[in-house]
N, C-alpha and C positions, 0 to 999 in steps of 0.2 A: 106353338111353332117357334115362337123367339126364344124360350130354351132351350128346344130342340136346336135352334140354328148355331148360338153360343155354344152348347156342348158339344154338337161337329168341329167348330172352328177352333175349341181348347182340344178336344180330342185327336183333331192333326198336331198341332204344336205337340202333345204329350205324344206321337211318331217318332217327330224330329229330336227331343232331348230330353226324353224321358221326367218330366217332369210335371207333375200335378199340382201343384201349387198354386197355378192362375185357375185353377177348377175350384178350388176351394176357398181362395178369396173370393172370384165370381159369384159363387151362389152362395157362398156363408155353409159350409158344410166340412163334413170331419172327412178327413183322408179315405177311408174302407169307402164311404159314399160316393166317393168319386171313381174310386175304382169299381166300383157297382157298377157307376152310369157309364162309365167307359165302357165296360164289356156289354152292358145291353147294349151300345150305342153300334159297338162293333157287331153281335153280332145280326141287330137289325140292319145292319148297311152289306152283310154278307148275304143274306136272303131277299135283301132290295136287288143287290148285285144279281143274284140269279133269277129273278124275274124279271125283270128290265132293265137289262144291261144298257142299253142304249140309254133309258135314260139317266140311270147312274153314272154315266163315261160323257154326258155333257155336263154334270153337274161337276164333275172331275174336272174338267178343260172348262168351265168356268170359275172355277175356284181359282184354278192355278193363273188366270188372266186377271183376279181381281187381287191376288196375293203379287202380282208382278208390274212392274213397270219397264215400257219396251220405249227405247229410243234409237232411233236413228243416226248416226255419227255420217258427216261427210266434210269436213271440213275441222280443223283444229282451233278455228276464232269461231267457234261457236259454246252457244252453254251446254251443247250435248257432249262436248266433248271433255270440260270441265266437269261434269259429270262423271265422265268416265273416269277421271283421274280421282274424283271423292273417291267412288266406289272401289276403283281397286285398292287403295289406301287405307280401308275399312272391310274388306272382306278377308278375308283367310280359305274360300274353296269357292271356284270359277270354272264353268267348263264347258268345253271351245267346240265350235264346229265352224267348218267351212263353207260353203257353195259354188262351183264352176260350174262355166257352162264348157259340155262336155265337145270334143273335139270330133267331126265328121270329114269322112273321107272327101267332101267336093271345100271343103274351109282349104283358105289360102295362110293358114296361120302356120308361120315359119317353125316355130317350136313345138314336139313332142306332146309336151306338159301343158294343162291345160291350166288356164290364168284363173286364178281367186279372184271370184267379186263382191264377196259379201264374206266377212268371219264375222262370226256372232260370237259373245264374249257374258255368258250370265253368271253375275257378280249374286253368292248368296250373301247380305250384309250380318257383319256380327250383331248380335241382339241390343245393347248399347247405340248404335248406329241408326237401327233400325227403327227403335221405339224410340229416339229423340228427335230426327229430323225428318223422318220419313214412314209413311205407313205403310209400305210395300216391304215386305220380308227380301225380294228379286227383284234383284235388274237386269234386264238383258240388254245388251249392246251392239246393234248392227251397223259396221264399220263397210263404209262404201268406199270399197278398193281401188274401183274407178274411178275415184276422183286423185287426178292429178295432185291435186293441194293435199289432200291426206295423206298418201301411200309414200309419197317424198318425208313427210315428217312425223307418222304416227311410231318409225322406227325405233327409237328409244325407248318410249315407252311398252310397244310388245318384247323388248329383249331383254327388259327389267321385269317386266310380266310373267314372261317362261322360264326365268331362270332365280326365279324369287324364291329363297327356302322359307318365306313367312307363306306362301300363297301353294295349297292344292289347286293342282291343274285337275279337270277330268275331261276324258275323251271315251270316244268310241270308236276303236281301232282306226287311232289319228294321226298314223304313221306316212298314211298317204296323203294327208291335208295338209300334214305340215311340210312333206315333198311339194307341193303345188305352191304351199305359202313362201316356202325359200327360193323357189324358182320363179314366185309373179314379183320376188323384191328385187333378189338379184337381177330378174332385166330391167327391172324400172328405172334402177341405179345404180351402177357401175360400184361406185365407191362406198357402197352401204357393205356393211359385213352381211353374211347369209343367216340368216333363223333357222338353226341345225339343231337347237337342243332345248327340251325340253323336262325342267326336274323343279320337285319331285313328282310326278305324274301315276294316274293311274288309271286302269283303262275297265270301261265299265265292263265287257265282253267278260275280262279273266273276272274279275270279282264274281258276277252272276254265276258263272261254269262251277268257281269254286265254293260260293256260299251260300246265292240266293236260290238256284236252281231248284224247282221242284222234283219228288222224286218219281213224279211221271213223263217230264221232260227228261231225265236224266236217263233212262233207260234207252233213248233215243242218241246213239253215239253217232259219232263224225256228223254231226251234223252243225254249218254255223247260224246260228240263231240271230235277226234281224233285231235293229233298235227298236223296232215295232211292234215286235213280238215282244220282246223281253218288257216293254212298257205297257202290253196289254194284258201280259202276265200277272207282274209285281204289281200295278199302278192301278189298273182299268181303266185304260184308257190309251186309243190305235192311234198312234203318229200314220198319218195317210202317206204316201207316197210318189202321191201323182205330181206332185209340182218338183219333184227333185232333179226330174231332167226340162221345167220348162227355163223357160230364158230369164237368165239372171240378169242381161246386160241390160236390160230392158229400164229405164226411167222414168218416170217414178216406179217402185214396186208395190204392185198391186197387195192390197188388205191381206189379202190370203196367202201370199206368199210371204210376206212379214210375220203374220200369225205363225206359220211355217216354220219358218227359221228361227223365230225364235223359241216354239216348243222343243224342238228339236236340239237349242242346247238347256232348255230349262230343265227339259228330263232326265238329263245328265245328274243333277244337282237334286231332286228326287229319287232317285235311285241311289245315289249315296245317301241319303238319309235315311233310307229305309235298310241300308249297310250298315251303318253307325247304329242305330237300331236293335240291327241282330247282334251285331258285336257286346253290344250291351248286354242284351237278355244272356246268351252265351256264357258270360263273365271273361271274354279273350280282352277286352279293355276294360279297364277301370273309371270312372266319371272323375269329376275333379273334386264334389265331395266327399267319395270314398276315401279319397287320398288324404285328403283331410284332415277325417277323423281315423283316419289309421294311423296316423302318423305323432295325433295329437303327444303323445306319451314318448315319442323318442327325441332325443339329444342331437344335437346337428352333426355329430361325430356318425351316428348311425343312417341319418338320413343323407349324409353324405356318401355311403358305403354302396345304397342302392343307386345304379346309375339312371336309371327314369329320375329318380326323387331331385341328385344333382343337378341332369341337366337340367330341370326345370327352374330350381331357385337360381342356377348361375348365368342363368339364358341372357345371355348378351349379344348384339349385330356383333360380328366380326369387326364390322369398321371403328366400330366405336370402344371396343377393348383394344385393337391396334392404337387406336390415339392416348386411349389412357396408359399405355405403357410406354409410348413415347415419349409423352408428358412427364415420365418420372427418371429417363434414361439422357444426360449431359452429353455422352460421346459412346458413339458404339461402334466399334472396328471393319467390321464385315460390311460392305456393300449392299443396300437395298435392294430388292428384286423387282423386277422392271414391274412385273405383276402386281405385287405388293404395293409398289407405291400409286398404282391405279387403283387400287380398290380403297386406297386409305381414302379418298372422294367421298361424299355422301353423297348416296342417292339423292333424287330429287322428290323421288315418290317414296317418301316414310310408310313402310307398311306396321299392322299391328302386326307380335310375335304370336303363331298358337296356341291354343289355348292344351292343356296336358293330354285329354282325349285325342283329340285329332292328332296330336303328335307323336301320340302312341300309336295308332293306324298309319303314319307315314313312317315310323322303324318299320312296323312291322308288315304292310301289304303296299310303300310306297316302288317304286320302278322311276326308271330314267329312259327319255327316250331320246337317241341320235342318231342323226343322219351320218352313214356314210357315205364317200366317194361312190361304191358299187350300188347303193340305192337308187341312181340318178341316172343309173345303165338300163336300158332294155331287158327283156328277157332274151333275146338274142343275142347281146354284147356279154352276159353273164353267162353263157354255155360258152364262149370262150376260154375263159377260165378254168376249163376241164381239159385234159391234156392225155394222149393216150403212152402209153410205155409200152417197152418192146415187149412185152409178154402178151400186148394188147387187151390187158384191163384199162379201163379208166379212171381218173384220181382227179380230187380237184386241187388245186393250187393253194396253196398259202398266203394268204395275208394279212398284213399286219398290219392291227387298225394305228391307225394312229393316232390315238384318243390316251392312250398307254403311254404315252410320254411323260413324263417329268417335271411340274411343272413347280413346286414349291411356293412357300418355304417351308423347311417339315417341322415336324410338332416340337421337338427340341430347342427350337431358335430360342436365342434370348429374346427377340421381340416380343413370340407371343409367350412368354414367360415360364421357356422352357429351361433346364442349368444348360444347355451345349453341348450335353454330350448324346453320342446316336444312341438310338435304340428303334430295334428291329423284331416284326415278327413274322418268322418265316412258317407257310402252311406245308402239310405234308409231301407237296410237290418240290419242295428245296429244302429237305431235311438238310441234305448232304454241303447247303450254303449253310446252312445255321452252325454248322463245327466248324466250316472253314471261318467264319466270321468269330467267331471264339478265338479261334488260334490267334488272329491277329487283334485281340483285345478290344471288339466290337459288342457289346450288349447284344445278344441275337436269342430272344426266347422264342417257343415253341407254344403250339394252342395246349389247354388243360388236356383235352380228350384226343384219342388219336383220330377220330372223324367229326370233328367237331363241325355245326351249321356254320352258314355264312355269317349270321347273329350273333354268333358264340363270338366269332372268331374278329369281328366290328366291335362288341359289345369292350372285347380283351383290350384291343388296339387302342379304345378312347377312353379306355379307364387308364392304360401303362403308358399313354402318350407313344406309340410305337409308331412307326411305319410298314402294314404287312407289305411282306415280301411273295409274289406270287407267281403261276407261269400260267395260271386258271386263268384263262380271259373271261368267262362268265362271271368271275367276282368283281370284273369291273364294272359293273352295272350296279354295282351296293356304293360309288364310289363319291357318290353324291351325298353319304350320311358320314363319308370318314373325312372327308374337308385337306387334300393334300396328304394322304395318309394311306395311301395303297400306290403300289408301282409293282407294272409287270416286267417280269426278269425275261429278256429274249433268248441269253447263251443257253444252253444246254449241258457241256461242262463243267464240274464245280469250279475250278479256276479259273476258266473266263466269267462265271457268275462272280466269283470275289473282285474280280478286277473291273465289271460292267459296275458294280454297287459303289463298289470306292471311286469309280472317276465319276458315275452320274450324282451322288452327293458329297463330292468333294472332300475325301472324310482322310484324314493325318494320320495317316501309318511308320512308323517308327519300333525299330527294334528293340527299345523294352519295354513294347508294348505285348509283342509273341509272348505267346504261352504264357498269358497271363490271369486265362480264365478260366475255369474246369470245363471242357470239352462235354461233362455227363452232362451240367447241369445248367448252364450259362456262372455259377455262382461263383464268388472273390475267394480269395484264397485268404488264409492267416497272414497277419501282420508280421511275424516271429516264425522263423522256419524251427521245424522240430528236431531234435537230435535221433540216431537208430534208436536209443531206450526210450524215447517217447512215440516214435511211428511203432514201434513193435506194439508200444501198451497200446493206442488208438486205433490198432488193424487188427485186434483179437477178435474172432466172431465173425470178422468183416470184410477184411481182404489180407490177399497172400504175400509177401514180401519174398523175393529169392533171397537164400542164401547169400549167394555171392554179393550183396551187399552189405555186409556185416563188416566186411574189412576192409570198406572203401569207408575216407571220412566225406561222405554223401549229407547233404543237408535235404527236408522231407519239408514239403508244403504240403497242408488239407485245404479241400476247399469249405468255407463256415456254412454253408450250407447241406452238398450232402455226405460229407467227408472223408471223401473220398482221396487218398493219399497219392500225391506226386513226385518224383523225382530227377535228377537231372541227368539222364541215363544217355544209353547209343542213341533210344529213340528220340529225346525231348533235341538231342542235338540234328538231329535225322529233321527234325520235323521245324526247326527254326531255320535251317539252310534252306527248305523246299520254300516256307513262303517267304525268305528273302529274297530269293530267284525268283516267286513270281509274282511280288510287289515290287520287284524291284529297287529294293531298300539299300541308299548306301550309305555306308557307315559317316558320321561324321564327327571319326576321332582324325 
């Protein structure tokens, strides 16, 4: 029975990160052997499973209580809460849930929204952390909202929490928790800013819909599936129910509702594991081994070329490459950005960075989640919004979030050790900005493929340091992996779009700078303009020359990329008047 117990106990770890290795120091045994006793192990616990469910699904929820540690937070001079600041500082994926008590028509409660009294917060510790200071893999955190002394000051630290790119959030459709949690801060404090965002986040719902789903649920359409279902599913084991509408306000909280609350974010945190999991067996990620030894035999030239490979060896905080180029710059022209010089601060909660896998599951199935204005409306206040027109259809209204703001510095800056000069990449929704932005001597490339992913098109922007230029407001939601590096264009116009870009980054337009780019391609043109006997030999096969340029002494620029020949004709004068008139360029001879 004590081997049995031990090879359950290495058999869940080899779940969570694929790795047998503690099975084979354990019992002194060769690799194949362990993977023997794995699958006996599994599949006697599938046929335990279906003859005594029940009691397989307490052995489940006692596992998971003996692998976890639940503490209580209600005050900030306590050691519970110094706790919490270890763990999130040691964790890399946490995931949140809330509890209110729900709102009734005879309550005299002034507000709509109903108050958070409990966020539970379960910290899974990185293995380092875990197996030096502590024998619990989990921590869960339950943060008492009602207490005056905490809710006034645990603010910093939840706004460093949700918006931490070292730290996976998970939720389960926490769109509405974290409406109740921005609304029980905002009235507690006036002068607190509001918890409107959440990144990089990801929600356990869509994961299960798209990867773990089985293919007898799945035949089962529009239908939304319960945390409790999906954990009785995947896990074996029913998150109950019944305490979710009792009284949270209630003092102390009883055993059971603590057990409660905090299953209920722990399962979170197992259900990503058994994603990370599949993602593995699948081969859609890579482990940080493979990487490894794939890599062993290449040149840092080559490992630079793949951008996984870079980000990972150049992974720096933001604040701390902003110092170190500070560090090396005497005097620098341009004015700091109010922004900028706030975040040059060091947090106070140093988190650890990613580890390669997880951070490839955050390109690649991470999301952002934020609050709008119209979130905070009724379903009532939001059919507003719908407006009828004289033909008496209905249409709903426009708006513009404003999250799509501008908020810099962009990737070029000399700060973060960029040369200065722009560079833009426009999707197929402002082709027609990408030429206008040529004309006026602006870097403005185009994605590789004409319908290129959202990925492709993120992947382009942080290899060429660009800024994509977009009118898609659904790619604003990727905007949290390009770091100041997407901006949505409002005008519709191409000439209001050239002129929206140039005032919102500030960018020096001067007249010999027109027609300085090839229009096909974004590319420079020759240093040396060519004479007709050399445009004529470089345009055989290639392109057409009129005639009637033969007896003008016309001077010929290619561009060194696709070369494609230029001239200084009716048109190139036609087209250097237009965007002087609508840059407004004055001469200053």
């Amino acid at each position: 029975m004590l081997i049995l117990g031990k090879l359950r106990f290495w058999s869940l770890r080899f779940g969570q990160n694929h790795d047998i290795s503690p099975i084979v120091h354990t019992f002194n045994i060769s690799n194949n052997a362990a993977r023997v006793f794995i699958y006996i192990y599994e599949v006697s616990i599938s046929i335990h499973r279906s003859i005594h469910p029940s009691i397989n699904e307490s052995i489940v929820r006692r596992r998971w209580m003996e692998e976890c540690e639940i503490q209580l937070v209600s005050s900030i001079d306590s050691p519970e809460f110094n706790r919490l600041e270890w763990a999130i500082s040691r964790s890399s994926i946490v995931g949140l849930d809330a509890e209110w008590k729900p709102i009734t028509r005879g309550s005299n409660q002034s507000s709509s929204t109903p108050r958070v009294l409990l966020l539970q917060i379960a910290c899974r510790l990185n293995e380092s952390s875990s197996s030096s200071s502590s024998s619990c893999c989990y921590i869960v955190f339950l943060l008492d909202l009602q207490s005056p002394n905490l809710i006034t000051s645990i603010y910093p630290l939840l706004s460093h929490l949700f918006v931490s790119p070292n730290i996976l959030k998970l939720g389960f459709r926490f769109k509405q928790d974290l409406l109740y949690l921005s609304s029980t801060f905002s009235s507690s404090s006036s002068s607190s800013p509001i918890l409107n965002k959440v990144e990089p986040f990801l929600d356990i719902s869509t994961i299960y819909t798209s990867h773990l789903q089985t293919k007898r649920n799945n035949k089962v359409k529009n239908t939304i599936k319960s945390l409790s279902f999906i954990c009785q599913e995947l896990l074996g084991i029913s998150l109950s129910k019944e305490l979710q509408c009792s009284d949270w306000s209630q003092r102390p909280l009883s055993q059971h509702q603590i057990t409660y609350a905090a299953l209920d974010a722990l399962s979170l945190i197992h259900i990503f594991n058994l994603f990370h999991h599949t993602l593995l067996q699948q081969g859609a990620i890579r482990s940080v081994t493979e990487v490894e030894s794939s890599g062993l035999n290449l040149g840092l030239k080559q490992l630079l070329r793949e951008p996984n490979n870079s980000t990972r060896i150049v992974r720096t905080t933001f604040c701390e490459a902003v110092e170190m180029v500070r560090a090396t710059i005497i005097e620098y022209p341009q004015r700091l950005n109010v922004a900028l010089e706030a975040s040059l601060k060091k947090s106070t909660w140093d988190t650890v960075p990613m580890d390669y896998t997880l951070l490839q599951i955050v390109r690649q199935y991470g999301d952002k989640l934020i609050l709008t204005e119209s979130d905070g409306k009724s379903r009532t206040s939001k059919k507003k919004g719908k407006r009828k027109t004289s033909s008496g259809f209905t249409c709903k209204e426009k708006r513009v979030d404003a999250n799509d703001e501008w908020q810099g510095p962009p990737p070029w800056d000399f700060l973060l050790g960029g040369d200065g000069c722009p560079k833009f990449l426009c999707d197929v929704m402002v082709e027609g900005l990408a030429k206008h932005l040529r004309c006026v001597g602006i870097d403005a490339a185009v994605p590789y493929s004409r319908k290129p992913e959202p990925r492709e098109l993120i992947d382009q922007a942080i290899r060429e340091k660009r800024v994509v230029l977009t009118r898609d407001a659904k790619l604003l939601k990727h905007e949290y992996l390009l770091s100041n590096q997407i901006y949505r264009v409002k005008s519709l116009l191409k000439n209001d779009q050239l002129i929206e870009v140039i005032e919102t980054f500030e960018l020096k337009i001067c007249e010999d700078q027109l027609m300085s780019r090839c229009t096909k391609c974004n590319g420079r043109f020759i240093q040396k303009p060519l004479s007709i006997e050399e445009a004529l030999e470089a345009a055989k096969g290639f392109q057409v020359i009129p005639n009637c340029l033969f007896d003008r002494n016309i001077e010929f620029w290619q561009c060194t990329d696709c070369n494609q020949l230029y001239w200084e004709g009716t048109q190139y004068h036609n087209a250097v008047q237009k965007f002087i008139d609508v840059c407004k360029i004055t001469s200053t001879d």
